[in-house]
C-alpha positions in Angstrom: 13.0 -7.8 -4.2 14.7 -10.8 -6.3 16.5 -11.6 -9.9 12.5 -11.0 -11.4 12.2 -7.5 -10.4 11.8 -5.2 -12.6 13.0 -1.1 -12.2 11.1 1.4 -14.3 10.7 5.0 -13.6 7.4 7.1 -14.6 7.1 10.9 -15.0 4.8 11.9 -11.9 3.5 15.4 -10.4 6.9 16.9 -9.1 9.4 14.7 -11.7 10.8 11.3 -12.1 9.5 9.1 -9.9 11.6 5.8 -9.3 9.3 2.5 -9.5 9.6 -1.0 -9.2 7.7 -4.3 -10.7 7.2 -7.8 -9.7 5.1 -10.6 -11.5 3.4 -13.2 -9.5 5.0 -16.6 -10.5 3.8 -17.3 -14.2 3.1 -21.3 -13.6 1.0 -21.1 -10.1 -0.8 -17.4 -12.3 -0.7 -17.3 -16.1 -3.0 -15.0 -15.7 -2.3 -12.0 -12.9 -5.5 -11.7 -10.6 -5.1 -8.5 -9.8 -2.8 -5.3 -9.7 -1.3 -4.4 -6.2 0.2 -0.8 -5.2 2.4 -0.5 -2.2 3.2 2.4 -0.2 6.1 2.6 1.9 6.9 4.5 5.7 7.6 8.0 6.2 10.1 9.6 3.9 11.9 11.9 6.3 12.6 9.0 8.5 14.3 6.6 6.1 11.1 5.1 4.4 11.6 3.9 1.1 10.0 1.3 -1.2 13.0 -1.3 0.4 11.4 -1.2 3.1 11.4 -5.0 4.4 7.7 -4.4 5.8 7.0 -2.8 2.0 9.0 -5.7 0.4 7.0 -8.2 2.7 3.5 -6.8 1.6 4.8 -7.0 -1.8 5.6 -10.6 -1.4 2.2 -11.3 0.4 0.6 -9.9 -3.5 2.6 -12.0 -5.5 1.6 -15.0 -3.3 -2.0 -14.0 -3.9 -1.5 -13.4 -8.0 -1.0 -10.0 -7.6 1.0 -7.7 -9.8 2.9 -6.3 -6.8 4.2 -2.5 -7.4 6.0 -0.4 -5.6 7.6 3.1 -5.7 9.9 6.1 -3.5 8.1 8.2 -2.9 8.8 12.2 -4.6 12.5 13.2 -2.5 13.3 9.8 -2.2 16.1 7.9 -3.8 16.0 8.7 -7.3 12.8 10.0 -7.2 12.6 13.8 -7.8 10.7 16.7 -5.6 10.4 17.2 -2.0 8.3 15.8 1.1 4.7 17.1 0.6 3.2 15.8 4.4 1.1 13.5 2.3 -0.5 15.5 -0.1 2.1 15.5 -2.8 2.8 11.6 -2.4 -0.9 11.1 -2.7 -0.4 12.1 -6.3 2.5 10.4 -6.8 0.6 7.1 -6.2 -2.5 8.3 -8.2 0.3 8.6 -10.8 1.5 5.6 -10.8 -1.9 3.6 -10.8 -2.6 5.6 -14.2 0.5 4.4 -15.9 -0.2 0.7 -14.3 -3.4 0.8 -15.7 -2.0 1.6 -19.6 -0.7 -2.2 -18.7 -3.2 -3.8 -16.8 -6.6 -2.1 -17.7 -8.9 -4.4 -16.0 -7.4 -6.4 -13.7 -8.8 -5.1 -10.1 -7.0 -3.1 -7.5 -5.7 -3.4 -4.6 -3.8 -1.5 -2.0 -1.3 -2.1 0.6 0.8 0.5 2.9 2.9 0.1 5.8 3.2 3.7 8.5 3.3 6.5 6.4 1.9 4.7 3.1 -0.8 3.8 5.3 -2.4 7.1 5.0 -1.4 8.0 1.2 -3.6 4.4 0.4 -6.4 5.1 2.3 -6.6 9.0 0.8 -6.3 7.7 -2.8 -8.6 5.2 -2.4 -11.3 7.5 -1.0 -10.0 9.8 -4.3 -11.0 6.2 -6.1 -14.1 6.6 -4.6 -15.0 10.1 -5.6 -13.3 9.7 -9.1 -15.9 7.0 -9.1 -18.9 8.7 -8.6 -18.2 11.7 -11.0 -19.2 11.5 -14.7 -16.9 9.9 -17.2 -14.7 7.1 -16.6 -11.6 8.2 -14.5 -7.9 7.0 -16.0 -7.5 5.6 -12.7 -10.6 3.3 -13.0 -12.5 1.7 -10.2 -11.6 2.1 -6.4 -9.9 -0.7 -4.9 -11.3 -3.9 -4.1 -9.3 -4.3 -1.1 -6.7 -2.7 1.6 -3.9 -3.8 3.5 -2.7 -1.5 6.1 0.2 -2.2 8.4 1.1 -0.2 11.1 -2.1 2.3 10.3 -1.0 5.7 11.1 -3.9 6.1 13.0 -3.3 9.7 15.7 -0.2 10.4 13.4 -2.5 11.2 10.7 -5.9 12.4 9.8 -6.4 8.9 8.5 -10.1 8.4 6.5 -12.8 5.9 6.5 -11.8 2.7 4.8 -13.5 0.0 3.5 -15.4 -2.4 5.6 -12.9 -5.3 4.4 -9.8 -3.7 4.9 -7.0 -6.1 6.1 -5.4 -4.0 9.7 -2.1 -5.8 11.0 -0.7 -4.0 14.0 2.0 -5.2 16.4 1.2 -5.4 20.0 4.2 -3.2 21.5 4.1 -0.7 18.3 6.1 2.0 20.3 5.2 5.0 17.1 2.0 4.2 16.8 -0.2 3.0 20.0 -2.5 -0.1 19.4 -4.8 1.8 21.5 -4.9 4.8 18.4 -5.4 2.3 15.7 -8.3 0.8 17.7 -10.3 4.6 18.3 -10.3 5.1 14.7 -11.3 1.4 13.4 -13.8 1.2 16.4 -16.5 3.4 15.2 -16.3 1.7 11.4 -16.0 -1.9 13.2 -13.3 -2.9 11.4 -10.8 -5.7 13.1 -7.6 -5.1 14.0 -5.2 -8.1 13.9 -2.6 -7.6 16.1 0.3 -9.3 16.4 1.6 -10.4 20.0 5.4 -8.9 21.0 5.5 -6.7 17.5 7.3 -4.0 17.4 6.3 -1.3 14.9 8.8 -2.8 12.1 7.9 -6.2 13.3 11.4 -7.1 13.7 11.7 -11.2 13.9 7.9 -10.9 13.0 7.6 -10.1 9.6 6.3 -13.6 8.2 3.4 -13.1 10.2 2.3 -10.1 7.5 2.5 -12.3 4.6 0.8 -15.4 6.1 -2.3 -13.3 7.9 -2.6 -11.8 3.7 -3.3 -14.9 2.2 -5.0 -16.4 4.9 -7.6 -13.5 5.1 -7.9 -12.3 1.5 -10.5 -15.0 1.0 -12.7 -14.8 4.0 
């Protein structure tokens, strides 16, 4: 993302997994707030954690004091294994929260996810959830105070319940996945939709919007 990030690489499920770590800016945060995991698009159609929707959640965390992490996603760039429709990258980011958390114990979650990542988020956190409820802390800890989903793969996938404070940023003219989709599954958990007017689904020339409507609704 800049000159501060920081490439690591854990050991997930199916191998290496290639990783990525940026520190909200140390005068406005000496403190972190929180820890942020990102999830990028679909990995058999050139989704990776460079994503410039992935790298603009990223930056929408750091401006909130976030701990912003991302990571590829197993069969992606250096990252070992092989596309597992979900399932598989699922565990990869339940992976990657456990090692986070060896850092940044206490500090609460959150989760954001563009396409694709979308899904993987809103799976682990309902794995959060249930982790939750069964005896014995978890090594993942609590669920997630929070999600930000862009572009929810809503029709593409079987995509769960989320929580009632869930952040969803669509783009008007999303020609992968219809607005119309996104709003038959959040209209039966009324959730909002922002929706952003002329986006595309990789809200070309539109990105700043993602990052502004973050910090802007984070607090309300």
């Amino acid at each position: 993302m800049n000159a501060q990030t920081t490439p690591f690489s854990i050991s997930g499920p199916a191998g290496a997994l290639e990783c990525a770590l940026d520190l909200p800016d140390a005068e406005l945060f000496p403190t972190p707030r929180g820890l942020a995991l990102v999830a990028h698009p679909h990995p058999l159609f050139g989704g990776t954690m460079d994503n410039k929707v992935a790298h603009t959640l990223a930056r929408g965390f750091l401006a909130l004091g976030y701990v912003a992490v991302r990571m590829n996603f197993r069969g992606v760039g250096q990252s070992a294994g092989v596309y597992d429709e979900g399932h598989g990258e699922t565990d990869d980011m339940a992976a990657l929260l456990v090692h986070m958390r060896q850092t940044y114990p206490a500090l609460p979650l959150a989760l954001g996810g563009f396409s694709f990542g979308t899904f993987v988020q809103s799976q682990l956190q309902q794995r959060l959830i249930a982790d939750a409820s069964a005896v014995g802390a978890p090594a993942a800890g609590a669920p997630a105070e929070r999600l930000v989903l862009v572009g929810a793969a809503a029709g593409k996938w079987p995509m769960p319940t989320v929580p009632a404070n869930s952040i969803l940023i669509h783009g008007e003219l999303d020609e992968t996945i219809p607005l119309s989709a996104v709003f038959e599954w959040a209209r039966p958990q009324d959730i909002p939709v922002i929706v952003i007017p002329g986006a595309d689904h990789f809200f070309h020339r539109r990105l700043q919007h993602i990052k502004n409507l973050m910090v802007e609704m984070w607090h309300r």
